[in-house]
Structures are given as structure tokens and as C-alpha cells.
VOPAGU-2260 file (C-alpha; in pm, 1 decimal, decimal comma):
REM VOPAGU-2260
SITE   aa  ch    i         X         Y         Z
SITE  UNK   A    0       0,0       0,0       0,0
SITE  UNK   A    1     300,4     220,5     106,1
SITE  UNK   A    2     451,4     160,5    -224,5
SITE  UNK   A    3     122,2     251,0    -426,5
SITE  UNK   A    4      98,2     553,6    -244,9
SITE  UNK   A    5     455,1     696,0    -326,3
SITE  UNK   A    6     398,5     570,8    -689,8
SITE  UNK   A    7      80,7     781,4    -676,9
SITE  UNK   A    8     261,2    1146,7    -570,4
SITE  UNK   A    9     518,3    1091,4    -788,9
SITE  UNK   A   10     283,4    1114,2   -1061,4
SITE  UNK   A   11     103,2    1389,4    -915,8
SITE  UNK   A   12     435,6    1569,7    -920,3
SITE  UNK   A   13     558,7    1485,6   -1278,7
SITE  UNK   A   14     224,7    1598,4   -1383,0
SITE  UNK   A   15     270,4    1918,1   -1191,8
SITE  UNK   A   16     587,9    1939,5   -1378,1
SITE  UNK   A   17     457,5    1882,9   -1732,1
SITE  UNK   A   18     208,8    2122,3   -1644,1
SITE  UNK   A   19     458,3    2414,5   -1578,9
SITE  UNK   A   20     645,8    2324,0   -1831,5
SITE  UNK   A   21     356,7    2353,7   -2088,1
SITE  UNK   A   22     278,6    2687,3   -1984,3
SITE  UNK   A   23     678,1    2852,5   -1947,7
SITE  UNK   A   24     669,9    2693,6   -2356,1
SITE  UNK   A   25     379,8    2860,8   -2393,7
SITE  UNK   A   26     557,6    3198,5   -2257,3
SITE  UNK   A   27     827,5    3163,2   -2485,2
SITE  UNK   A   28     682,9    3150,3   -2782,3
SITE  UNK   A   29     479,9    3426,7   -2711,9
SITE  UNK   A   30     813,7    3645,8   -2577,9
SITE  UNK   A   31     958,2    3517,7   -2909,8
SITE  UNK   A   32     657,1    3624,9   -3138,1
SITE  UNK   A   33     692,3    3939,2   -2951,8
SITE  UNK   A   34    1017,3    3999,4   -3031,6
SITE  UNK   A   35    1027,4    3904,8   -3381,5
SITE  UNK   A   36     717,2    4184,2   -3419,7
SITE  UNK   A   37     935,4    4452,3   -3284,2
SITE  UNK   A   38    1255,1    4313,3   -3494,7
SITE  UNK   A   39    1000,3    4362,8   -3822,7
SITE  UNK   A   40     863,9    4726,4   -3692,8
SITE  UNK   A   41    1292,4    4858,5   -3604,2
SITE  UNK   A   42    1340,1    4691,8   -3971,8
SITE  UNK   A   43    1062,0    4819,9   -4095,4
SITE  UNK   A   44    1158,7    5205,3   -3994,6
SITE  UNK   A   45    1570,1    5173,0   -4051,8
SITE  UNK   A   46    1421,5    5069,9   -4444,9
SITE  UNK   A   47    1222,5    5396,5   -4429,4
SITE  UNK   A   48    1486,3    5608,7   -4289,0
SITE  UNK   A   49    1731,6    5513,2   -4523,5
SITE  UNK   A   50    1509,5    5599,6   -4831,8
SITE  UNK   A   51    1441,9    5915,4   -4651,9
SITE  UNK   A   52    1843,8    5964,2   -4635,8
SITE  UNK   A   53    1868,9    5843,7   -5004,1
SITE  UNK   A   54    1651,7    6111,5   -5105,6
SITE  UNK   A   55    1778,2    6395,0   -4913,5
SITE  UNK   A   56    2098,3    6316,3   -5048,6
SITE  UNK   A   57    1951,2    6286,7   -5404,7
SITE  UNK   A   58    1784,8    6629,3   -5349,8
SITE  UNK   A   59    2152,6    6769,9   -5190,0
SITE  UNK   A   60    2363,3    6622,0   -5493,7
SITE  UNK   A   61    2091,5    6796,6   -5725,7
């Protein structure tokens, strides 16, 4: 009976553990779609910024 019993938290606790580990996967791939947004909107501007340079120096060499 002893021996059931131990065999029975143990399971408890892995579960536990797959539990938490589900949800800090979960976090991560949020943090990382998060990031990769932000990577796209810094791209995203340094693109414009450097057309906006481009012309400026279009309009300077003119």
C-alpha cells in the first residue's frame, strides 16, 4: 500500500511538472513572437529612414 501511495505522488508531481512546463513553452513563444514583431517594426523604420536619407541626399547632390 506504502509503495502505491509513493507511486501515486510521484505522478502527481511529474504531472505538476509537465504542467509548468507547458505553460513557461507557452511563454516563450509568445516572448519570441513578440520579439520578432518589434525586430520587423525597427526593420521596418531603418528601411524607411534610409530611403528618406537616399533622397535627401539625391535632393543635396541635385
Amino acid at each position: 500500500m506504502i509503495f502505491a501511495d509513493t507511486l501515486y505522488t510521484n505522478d502527481t508531481q511529474t504531472t505538476k511538472a509537465r504542467r509548468e512546463k507547458r505553460k513557461s513553452v507557452k511563454v516563450n513563444y509568445i516572448l519570441i513572437a513578440r520579439r520578432r514583431e518589434i525586430q520587423k517594426k525597427k526593420r521596418v523604420r531603418d528601411s524607411v529612414k534610409l530611403k528618406q536619407i537616399r533622397v535627401l541626399k539625391e535632393i543635396v547632390v541635385r
